[in-house]
Structure formats: C-alpha cells, structure tokens
N, C-alpha and C positions, 0 to 999 in steps of 0.2 A: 920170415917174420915181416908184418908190413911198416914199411917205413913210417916212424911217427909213433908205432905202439906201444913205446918205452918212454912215455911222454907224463910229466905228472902235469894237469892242469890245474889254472889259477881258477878260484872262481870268487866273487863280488854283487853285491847285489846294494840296494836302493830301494826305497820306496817316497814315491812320489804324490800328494793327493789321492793316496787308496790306491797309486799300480805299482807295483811291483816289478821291477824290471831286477833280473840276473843275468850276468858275465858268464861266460866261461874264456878260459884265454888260455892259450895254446902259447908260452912263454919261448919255444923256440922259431916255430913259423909264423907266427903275429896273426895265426888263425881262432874262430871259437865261432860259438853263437850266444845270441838274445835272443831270453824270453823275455816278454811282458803279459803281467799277467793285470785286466782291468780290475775292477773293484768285484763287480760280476762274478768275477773267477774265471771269463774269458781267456784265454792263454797265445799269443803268438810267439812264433820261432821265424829267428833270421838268420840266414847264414852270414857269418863277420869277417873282415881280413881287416888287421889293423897296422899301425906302423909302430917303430920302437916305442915310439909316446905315449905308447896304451897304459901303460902302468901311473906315469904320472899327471894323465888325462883322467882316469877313474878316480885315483886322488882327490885332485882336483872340482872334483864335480860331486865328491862325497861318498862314493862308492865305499863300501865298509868290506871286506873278507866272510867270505860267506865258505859254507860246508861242500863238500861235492854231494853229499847227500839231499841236502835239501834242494839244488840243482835238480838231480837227477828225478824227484820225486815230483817236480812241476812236469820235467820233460816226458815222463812214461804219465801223467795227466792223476797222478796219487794222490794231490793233496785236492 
C-alpha cells in the first residue's frame, strides 16, 4: 500500500470577487492542492506544501469547510 493512502483530506474553499479558490490539505504531511477557478469558469491547479499553520491560516483568511466532492468535481473539469 502506498504511503499516505489512508489519509482522509481537509478540504476548504472561498470565493473571492467571482473566483473561487479550494483547498485540499493533506492534515498529516502539510501537503494538497489549489484550484482556482476565475469567474470564466477557467480552472487552475497548484501543487501546495504547507506548514502546521495551514489550518489556522485558512481560518484566518475566511476559508469555510468545503465537501471533497465538490473539490473533486472542479479537479476532473465537471462542473
């Protein structure tokens, strides 16, 4: 089994002036990615490495608890 695949991830999202930006956060290695999606419905993906602070940084900035499904549904380009 590959290391990491027993992982449940965080995921968070925001919307900014019409983008949409989602989390995903990998709560043991301070790993995930950002998308942002423009108003368009343009979509980018970043790959992310974060520090302990991630959780009280998205707080911070407004970040709200978001589904893994609707995550997932920007990243395979569904919605």
């Amino acid at each position: 089994m590959a290391k990491g695949s027993n992982i449940v991830h965080q995921y968070f999202k925001k919307e900014i002036e019409g983008v949409k930006i989602l989390v995903k956060v990998n709560p043991i290695l301070f790993t995930g990615e950002e998308i942002t999606v423009a108003a368009d419905g343009h979509a980018e993906l970043r790959e992310m490495e974060f520090d302990e602070e991630i959780f009280d940084d998205l707080k911070a900035d407004a970040f709200e608890e978001a589904s893994p499904l609707e995550f997932n549904l920007y990243l395979n380009g569904l919605v």
